[in-house]
Backbone and ligand atoms as CSV (ligand in chain L), in Angstrom:
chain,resi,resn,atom,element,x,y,z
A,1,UNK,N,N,11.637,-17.861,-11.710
A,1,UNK,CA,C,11.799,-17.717,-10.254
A,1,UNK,C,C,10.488,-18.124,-9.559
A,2,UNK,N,N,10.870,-18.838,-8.364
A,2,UNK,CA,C,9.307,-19.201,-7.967
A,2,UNK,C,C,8.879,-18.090,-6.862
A,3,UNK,N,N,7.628,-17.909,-6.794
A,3,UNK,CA,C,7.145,-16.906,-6.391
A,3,UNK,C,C,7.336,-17.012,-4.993
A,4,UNK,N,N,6.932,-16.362,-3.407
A,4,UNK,CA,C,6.601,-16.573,-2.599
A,4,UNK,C,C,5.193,-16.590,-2.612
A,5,UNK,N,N,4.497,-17.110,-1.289
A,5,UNK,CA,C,3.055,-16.461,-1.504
A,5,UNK,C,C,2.574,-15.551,-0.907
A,6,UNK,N,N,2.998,-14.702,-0.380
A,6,UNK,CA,C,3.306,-13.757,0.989
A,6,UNK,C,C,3.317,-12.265,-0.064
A,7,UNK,N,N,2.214,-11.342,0.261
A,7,UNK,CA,C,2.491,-10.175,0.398
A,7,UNK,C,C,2.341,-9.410,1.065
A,8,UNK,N,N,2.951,-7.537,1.468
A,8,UNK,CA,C,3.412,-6.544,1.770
A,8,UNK,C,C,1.742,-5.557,1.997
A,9,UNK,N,N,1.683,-5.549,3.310
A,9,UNK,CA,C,0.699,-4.299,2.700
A,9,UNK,C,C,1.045,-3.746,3.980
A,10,UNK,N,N,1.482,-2.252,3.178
A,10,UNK,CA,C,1.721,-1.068,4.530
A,10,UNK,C,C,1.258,0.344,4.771
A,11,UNK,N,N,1.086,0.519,5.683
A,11,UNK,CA,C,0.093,1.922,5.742
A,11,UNK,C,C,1.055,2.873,6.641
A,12,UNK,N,N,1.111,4.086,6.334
A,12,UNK,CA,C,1.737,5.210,6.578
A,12,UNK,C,C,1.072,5.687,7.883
A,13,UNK,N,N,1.528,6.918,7.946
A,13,UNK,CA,C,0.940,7.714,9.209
A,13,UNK,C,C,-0.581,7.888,9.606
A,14,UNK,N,N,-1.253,7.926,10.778
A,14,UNK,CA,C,-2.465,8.131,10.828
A,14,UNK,C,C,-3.614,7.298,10.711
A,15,UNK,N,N,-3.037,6.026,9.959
A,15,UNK,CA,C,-3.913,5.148,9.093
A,15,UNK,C,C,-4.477,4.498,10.149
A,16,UNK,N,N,-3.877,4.422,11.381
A,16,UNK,CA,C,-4.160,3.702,12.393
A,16,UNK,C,C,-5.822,4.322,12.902
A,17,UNK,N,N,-6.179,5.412,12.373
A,17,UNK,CA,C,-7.509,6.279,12.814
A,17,UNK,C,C,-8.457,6.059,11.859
A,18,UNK,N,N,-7.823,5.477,11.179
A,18,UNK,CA,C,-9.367,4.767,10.019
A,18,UNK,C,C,-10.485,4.811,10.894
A,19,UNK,N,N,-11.966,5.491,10.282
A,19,UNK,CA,C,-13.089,4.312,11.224
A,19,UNK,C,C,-13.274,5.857,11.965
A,20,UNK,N,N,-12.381,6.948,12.393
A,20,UNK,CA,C,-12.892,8.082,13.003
A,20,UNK,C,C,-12.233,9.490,12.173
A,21,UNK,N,N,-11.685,9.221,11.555
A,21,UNK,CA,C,-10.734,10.312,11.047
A,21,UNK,C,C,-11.197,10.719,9.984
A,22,UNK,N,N,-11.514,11.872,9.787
A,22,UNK,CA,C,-12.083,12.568,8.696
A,22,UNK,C,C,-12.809,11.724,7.553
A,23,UNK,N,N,-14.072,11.093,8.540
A,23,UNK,CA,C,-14.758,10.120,7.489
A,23,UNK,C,C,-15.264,10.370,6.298
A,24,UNK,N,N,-15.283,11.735,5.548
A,24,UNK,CA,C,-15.727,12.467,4.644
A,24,UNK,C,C,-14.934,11.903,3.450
A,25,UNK,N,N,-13.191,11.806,4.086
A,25,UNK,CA,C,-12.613,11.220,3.355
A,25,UNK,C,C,-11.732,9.822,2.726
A,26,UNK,N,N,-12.266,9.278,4.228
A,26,UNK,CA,C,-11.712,7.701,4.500
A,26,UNK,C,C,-12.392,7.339,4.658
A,27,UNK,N,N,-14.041,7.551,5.173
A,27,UNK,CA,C,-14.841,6.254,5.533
A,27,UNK,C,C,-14.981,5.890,6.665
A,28,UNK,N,N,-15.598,5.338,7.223
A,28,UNK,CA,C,-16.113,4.248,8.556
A,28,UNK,C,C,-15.212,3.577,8.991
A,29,UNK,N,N,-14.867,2.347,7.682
A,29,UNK,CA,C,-14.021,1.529,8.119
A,29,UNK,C,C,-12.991,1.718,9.188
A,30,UNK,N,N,-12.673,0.445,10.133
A,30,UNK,CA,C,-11.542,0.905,11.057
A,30,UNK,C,C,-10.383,-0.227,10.498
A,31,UNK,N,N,-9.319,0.318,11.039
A,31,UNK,CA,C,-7.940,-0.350,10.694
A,31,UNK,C,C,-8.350,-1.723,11.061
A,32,UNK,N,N,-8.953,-2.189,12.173
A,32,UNK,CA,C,-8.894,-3.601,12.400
A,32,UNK,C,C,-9.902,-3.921,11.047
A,33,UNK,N,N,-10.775,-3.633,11.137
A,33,UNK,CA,C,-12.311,-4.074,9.327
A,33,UNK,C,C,-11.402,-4.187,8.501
A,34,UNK,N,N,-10.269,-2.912,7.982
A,34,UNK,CA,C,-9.430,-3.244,6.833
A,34,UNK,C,C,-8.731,-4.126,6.982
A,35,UNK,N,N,-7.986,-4.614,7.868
A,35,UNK,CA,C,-7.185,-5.757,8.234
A,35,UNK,C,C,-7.768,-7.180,7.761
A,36,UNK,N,N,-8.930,-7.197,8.229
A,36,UNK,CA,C,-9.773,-8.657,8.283
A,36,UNK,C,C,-10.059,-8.502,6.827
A,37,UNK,N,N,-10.426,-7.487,6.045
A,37,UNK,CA,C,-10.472,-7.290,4.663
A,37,UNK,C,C,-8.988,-8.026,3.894
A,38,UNK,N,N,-8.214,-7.391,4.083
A,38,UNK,CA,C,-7.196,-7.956,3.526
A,38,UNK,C,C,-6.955,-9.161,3.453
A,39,UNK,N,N,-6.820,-9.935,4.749
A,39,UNK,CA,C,-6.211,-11.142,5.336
A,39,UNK,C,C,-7.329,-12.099,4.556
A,40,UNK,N,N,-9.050,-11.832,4.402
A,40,UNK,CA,C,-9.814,-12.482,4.079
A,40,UNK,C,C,-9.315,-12.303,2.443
A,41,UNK,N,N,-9.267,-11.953,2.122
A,41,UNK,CA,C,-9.334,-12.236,0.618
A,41,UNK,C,C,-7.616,-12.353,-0.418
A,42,UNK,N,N,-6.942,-11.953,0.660
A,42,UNK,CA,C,-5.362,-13.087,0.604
A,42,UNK,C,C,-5.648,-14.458,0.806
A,43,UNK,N,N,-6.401,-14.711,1.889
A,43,UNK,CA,C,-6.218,-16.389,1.850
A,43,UNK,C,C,-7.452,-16.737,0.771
A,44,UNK,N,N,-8.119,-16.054,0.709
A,44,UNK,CA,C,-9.415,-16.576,-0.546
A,44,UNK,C,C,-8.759,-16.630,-1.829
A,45,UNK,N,N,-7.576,-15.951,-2.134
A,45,UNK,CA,C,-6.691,-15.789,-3.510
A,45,UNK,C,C,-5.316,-16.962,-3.380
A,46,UNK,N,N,-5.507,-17.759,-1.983
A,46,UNK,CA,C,-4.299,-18.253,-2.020
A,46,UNK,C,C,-2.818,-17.843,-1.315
A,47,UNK,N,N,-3.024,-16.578,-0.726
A,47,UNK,CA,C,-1.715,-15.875,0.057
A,47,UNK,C,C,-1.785,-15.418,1.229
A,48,UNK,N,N,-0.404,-15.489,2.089
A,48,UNK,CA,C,-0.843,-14.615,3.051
A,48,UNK,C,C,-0.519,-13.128,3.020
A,49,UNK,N,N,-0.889,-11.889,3.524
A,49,UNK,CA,C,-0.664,-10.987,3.305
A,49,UNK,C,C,-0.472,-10.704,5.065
A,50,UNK,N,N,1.132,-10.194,5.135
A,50,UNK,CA,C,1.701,-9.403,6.039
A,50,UNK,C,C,1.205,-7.854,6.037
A,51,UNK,N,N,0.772,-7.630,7.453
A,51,UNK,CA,C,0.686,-6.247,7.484
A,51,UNK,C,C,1.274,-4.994,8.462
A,52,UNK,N,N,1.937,-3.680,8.093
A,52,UNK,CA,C,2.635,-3.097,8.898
A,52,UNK,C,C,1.730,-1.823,8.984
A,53,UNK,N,N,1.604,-1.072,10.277
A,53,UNK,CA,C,1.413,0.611,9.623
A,53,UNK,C,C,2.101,0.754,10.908
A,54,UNK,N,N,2.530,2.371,10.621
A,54,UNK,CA,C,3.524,3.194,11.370
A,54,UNK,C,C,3.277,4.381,11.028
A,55,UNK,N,N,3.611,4.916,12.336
A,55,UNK,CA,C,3.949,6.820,12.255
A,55,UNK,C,C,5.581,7.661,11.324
A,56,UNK,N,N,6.065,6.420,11.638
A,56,UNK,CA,C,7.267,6.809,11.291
A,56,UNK,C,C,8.173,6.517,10.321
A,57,UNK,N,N,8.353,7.590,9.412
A,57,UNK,CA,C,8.824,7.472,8.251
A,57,UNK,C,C,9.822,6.192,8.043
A,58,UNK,N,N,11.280,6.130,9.071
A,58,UNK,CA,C,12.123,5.089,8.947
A,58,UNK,C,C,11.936,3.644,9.407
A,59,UNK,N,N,10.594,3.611,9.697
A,59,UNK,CA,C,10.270,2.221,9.759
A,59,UNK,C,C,9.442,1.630,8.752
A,60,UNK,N,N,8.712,2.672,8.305
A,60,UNK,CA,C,8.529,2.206,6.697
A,60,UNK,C,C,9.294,2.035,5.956
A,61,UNK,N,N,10.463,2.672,5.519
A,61,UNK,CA,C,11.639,2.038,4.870
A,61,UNK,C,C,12.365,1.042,5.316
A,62,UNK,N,N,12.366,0.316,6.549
A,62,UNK,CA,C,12.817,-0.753,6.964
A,62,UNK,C,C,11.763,-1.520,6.772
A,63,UNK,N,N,10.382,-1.434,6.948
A,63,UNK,CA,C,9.570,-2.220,6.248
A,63,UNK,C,C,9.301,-2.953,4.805
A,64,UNK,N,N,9.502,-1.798,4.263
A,64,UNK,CA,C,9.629,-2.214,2.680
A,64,UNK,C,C,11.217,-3.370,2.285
A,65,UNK,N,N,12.240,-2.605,2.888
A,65,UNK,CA,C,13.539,-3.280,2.312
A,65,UNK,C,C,13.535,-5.150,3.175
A,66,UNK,N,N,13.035,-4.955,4.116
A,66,UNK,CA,C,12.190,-6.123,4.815
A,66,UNK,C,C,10.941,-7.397,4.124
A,67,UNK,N,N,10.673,-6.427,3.174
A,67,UNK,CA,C,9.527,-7.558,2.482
A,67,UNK,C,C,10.498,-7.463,1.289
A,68,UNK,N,N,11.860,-7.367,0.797
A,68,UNK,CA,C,12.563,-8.193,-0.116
A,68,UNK,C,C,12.590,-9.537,0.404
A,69,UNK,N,N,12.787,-10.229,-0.559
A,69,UNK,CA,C,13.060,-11.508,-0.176
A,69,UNK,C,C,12.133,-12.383,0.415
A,70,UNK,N,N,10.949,-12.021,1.530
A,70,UNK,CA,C,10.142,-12.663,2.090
A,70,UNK,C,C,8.694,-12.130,1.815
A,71,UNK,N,N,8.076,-11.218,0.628
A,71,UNK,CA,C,7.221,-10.953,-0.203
A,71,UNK,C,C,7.451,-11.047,-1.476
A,72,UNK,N,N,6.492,-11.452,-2.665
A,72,UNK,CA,C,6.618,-10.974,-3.823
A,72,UNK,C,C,6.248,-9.861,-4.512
A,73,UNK,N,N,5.658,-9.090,-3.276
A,73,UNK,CA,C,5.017,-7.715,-4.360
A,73,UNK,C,C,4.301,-6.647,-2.349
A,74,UNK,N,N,4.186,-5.608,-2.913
A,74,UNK,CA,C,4.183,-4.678,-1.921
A,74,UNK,C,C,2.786,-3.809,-2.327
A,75,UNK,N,N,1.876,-3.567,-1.288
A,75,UNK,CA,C,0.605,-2.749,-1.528
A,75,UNK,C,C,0.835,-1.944,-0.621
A,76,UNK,N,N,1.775,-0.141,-0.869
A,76,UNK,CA,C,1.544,0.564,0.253
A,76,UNK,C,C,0.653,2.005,0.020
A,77,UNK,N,N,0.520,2.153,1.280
A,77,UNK,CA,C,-0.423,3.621,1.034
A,77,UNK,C,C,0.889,4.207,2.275
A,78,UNK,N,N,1.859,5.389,1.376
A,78,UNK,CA,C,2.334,6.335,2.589
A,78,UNK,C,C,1.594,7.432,3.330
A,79,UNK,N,N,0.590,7.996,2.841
A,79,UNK,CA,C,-0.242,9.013,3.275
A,79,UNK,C,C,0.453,9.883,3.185
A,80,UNK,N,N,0.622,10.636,4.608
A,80,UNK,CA,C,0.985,12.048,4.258
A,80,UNK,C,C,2.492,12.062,3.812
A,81,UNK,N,N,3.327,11.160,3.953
A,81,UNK,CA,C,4.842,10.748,2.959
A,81,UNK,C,C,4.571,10.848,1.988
A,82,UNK,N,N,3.800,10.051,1.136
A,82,UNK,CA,C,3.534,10.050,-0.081
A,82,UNK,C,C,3.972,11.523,-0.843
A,83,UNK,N,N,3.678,12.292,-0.175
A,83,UNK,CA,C,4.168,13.851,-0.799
A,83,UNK,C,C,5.437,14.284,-0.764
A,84,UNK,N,N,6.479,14.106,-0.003
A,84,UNK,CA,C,7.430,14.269,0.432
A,84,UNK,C,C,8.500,13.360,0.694
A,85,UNK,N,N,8.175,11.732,0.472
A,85,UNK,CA,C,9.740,11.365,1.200
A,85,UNK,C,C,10.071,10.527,0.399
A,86,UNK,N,N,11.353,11.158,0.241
A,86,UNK,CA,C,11.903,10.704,-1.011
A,86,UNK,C,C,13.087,9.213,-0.481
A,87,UNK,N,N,13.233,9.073,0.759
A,87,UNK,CA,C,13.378,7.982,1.394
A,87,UNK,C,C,12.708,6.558,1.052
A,88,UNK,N,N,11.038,6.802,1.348
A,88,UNK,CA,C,10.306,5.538,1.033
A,88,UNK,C,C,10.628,5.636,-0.697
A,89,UNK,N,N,10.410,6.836,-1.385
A,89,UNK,CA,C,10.254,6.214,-2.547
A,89,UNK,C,C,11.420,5.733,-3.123
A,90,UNK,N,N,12.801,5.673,-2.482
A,90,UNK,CA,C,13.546,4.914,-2.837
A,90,UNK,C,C,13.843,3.762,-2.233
A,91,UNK,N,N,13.026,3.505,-1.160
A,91,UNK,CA,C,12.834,2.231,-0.692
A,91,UNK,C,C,12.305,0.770,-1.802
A,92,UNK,N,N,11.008,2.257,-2.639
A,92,UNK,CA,C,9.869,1.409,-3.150
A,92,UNK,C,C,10.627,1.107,-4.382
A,93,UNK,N,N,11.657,1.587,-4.917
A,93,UNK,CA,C,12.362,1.835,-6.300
A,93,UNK,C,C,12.842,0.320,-6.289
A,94,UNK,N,N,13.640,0.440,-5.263
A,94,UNK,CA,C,15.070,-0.564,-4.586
A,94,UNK,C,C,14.127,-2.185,-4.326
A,95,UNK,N,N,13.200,-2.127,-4.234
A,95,UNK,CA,C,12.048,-3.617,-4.044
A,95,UNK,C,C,12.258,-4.202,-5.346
A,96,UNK,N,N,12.148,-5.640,-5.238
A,96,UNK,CA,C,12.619,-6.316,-6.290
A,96,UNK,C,C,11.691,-7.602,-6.779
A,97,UNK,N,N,10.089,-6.292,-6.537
A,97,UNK,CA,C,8.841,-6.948,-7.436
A,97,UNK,C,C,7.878,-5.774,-7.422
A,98,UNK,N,N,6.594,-5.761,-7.722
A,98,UNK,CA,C,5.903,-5.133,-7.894
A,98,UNK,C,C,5.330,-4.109,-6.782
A,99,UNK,N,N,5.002,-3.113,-7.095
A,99,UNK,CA,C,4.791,-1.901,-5.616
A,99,UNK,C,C,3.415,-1.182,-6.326
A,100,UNK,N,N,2.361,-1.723,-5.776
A,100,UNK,CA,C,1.232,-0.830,-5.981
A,100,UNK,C,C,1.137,0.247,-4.861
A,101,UNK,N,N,0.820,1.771,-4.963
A,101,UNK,CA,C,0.013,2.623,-3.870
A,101,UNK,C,C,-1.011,2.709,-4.177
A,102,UNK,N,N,-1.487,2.882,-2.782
A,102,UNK,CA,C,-3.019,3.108,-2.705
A,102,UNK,C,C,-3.427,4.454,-1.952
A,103,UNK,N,N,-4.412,5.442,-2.303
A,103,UNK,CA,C,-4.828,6.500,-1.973
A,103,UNK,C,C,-6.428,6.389,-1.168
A,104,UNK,N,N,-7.135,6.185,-0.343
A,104,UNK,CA,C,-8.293,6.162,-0.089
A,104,UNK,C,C,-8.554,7.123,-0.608
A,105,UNK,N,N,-8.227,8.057,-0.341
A,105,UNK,CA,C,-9.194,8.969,-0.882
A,105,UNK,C,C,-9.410,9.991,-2.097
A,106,UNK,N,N,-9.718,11.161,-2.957
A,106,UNK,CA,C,-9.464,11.510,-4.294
A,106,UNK,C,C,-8.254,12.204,-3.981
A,107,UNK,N,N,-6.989,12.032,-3.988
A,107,UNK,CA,C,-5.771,12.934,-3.629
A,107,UNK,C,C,-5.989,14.653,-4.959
A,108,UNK,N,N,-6.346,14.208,-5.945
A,108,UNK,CA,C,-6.570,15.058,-6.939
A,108,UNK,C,C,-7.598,15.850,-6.590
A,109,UNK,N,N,-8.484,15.433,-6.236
A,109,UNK,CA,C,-9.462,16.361,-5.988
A,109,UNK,C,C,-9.694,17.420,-4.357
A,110,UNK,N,N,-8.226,17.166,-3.706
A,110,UNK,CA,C,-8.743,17.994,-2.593
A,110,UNK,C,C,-7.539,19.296,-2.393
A,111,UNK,N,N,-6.398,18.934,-1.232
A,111,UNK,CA,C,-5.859,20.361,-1.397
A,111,UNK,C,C,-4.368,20.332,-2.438
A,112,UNK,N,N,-4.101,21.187,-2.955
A,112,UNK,CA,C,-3.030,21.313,-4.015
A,112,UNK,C,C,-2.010,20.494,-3.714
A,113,UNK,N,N,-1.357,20.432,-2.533
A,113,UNK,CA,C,-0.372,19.789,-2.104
A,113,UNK,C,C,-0.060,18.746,-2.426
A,114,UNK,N,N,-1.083,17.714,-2.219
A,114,UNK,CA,C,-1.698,16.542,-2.571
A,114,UNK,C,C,-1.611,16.319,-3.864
A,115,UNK,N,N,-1.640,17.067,-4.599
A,115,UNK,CA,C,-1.191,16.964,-5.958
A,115,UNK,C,C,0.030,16.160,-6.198
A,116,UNK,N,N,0.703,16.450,-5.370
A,116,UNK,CA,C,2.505,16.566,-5.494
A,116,UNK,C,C,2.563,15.213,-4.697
A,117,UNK,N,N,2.931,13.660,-5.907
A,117,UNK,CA,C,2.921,12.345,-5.449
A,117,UNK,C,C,4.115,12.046,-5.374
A,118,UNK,N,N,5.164,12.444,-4.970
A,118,UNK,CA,C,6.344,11.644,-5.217
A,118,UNK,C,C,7.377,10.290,-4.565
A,119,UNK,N,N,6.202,9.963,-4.015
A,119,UNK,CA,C,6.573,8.097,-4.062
A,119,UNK,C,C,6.061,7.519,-4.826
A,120,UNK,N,N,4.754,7.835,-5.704
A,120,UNK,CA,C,4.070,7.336,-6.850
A,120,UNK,C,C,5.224,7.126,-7.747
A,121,UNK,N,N,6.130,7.714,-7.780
A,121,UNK,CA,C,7.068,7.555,-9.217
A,121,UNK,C,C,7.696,6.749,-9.009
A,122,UNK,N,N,7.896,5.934,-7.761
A,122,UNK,CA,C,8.484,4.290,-7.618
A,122,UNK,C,C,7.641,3.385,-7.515
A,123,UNK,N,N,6.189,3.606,-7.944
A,123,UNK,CA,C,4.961,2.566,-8.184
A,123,UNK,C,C,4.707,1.790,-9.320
A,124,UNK,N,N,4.333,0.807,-9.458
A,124,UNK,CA,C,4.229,-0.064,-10.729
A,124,UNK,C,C,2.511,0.880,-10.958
A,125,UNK,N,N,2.122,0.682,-10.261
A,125,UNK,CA,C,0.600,1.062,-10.127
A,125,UNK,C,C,0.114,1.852,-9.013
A,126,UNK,N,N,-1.090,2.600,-9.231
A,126,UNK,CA,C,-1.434,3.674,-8.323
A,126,UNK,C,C,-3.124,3.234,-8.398
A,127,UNK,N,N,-3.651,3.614,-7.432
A,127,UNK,CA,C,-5.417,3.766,-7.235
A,127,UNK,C,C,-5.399,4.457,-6.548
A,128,UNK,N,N,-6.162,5.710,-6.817
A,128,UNK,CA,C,-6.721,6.472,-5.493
A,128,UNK,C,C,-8.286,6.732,-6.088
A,129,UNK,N,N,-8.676,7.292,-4.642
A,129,UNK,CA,C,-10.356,7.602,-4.595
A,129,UNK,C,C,-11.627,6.160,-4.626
A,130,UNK,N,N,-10.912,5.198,-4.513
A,130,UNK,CA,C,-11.559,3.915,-4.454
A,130,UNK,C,C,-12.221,3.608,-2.797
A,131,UNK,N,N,-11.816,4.430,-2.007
A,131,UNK,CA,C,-12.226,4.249,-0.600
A,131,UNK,C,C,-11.327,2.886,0.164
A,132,UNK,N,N,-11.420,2.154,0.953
A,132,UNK,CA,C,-10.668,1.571,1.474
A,132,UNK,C,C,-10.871,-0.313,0.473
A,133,UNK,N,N,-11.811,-0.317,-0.173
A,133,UNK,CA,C,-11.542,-1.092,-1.149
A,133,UNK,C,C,-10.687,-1.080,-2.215
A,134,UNK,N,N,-9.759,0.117,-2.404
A,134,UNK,CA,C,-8.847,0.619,-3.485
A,134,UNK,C,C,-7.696,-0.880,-3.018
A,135,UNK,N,N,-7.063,-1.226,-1.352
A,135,UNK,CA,C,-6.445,-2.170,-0.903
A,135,UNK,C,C,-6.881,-3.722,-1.820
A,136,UNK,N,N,-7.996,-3.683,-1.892
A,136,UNK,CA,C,-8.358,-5.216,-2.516
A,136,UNK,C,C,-8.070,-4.668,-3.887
A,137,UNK,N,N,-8.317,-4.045,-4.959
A,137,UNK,CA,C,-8.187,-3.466,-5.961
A,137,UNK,C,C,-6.643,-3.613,-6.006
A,138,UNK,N,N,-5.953,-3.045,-5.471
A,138,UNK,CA,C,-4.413,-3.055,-5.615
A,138,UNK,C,C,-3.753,-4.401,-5.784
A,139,UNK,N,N,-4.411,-5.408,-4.439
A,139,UNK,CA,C,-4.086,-6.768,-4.261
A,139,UNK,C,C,-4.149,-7.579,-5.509
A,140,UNK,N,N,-5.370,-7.348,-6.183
A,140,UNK,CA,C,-5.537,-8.163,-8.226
A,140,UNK,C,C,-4.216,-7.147,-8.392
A,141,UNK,N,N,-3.905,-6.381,-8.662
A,141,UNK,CA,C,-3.436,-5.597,-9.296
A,141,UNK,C,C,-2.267,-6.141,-9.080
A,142,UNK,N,N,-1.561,-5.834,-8.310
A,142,UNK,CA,C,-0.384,-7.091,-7.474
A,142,UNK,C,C,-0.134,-8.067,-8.024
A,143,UNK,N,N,-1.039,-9.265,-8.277
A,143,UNK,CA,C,-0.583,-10.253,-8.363
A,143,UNK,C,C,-0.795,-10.612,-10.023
A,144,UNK,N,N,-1.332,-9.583,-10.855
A,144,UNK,CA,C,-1.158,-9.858,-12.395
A,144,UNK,C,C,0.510,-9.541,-12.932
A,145,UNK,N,N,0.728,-8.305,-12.106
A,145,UNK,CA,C,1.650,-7.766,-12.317
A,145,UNK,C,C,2.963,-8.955,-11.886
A,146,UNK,N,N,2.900,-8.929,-11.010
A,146,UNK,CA,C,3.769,-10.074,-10.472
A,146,UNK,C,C,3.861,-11.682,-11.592
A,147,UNK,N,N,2.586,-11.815,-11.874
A,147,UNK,CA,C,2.377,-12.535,-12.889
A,147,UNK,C,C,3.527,-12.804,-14.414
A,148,UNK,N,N,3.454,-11.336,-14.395
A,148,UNK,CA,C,3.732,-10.762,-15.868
A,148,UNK,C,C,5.167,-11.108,-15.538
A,149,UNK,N,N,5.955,-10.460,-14.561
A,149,UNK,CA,C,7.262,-10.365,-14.547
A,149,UNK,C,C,7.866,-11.805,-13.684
A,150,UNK,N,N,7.319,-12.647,-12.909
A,150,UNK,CA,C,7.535,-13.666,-12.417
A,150,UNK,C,C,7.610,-15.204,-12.737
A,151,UNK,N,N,6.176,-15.201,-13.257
A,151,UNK,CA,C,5.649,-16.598,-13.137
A,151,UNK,C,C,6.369,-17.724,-14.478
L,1,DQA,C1,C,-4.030,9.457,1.941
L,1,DQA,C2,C,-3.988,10.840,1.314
L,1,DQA,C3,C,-2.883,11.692,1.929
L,1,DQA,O1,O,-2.873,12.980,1.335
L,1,DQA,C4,C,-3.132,11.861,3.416
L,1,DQA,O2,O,-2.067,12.581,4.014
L,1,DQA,C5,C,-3.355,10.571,4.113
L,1,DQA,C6,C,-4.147,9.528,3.457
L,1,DQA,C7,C,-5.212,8.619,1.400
L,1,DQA,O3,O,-5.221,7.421,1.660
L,1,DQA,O4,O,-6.110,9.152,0.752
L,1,DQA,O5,O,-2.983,10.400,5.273
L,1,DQA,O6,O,-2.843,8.763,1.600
């Protein structure tokens, strides 16, 4: 199957506050820095990378079922979903290439809750605690994987 060159990267609730939001655990960076991060080193790898974030749970699942067909592989971070919605993670199940998440921050190491990943279990791959470079990290990660099952 030939690949597209186009990937998925979507960010969950809040993400939009990168850059002020509990920098202890996200960092400086702002959503626009991560953006230009991404986009720069998609086209330095050869791709473009589409990007969505939202507050709202059902537009992330229309997001994801949305990059069938017109992505080959998906880099999302749900944030505070990630714990709870069992919606996206059957969004992420139902995708029909590779689905890395990404965690900025140590999800393990802070409150119990957080413990409890259950969209991770529709992930090919997971990174957390990498800081907002975990996104470029995911992106290799992405496209070996995609590799493996595609090319
Ligand atoms: C997060 C971790 C989640 O627990 C939290 O609700 C977020 C961000 C992270 O990137 O570390 O909003 O997904």
């Amino acid at each position: 199957m030939k690949l597209s060159r186009t990937i998925t990267v979507i960010n969950g609730p809040n993400l939009s506050q990168l850059g002020n939001r509990e920098t202890e655990h996200y960092g400086t960076t702002t959503q626009d820095e991560l953006l230009e991060m991404i986009k720069e080193k998609a086209s330095k790898d050869g791709f473009t990378a589409d990007y969505i974030q939202s507050d709202i749970e059902g537009e992330l699942v229309s997001a994801i079922n949305s990059a069938s067909g017109t992505s080959f592989g998906i880099v999302i971070n749900p944030a505070a979903y990630s714990h709870y919605s069992i919606a996206i993670m059957d969004a992420m199940a139902a995708f029909d290439g590779p689905v890395v998440e990404v965690h900025i921050s140590r999800v393990f190491s802070r409150d119990s809750f957080r413990n409890n990943l259950v969209t991770a279990q529709a992930a090919d791959a997971f990174i957390a605690g990498a800081g907002v470079r975990g996104y470029l990290h995911a992106m290799n990660i992405l496209y070996e994987l995609a590799e493996k099952t595609e090319v």
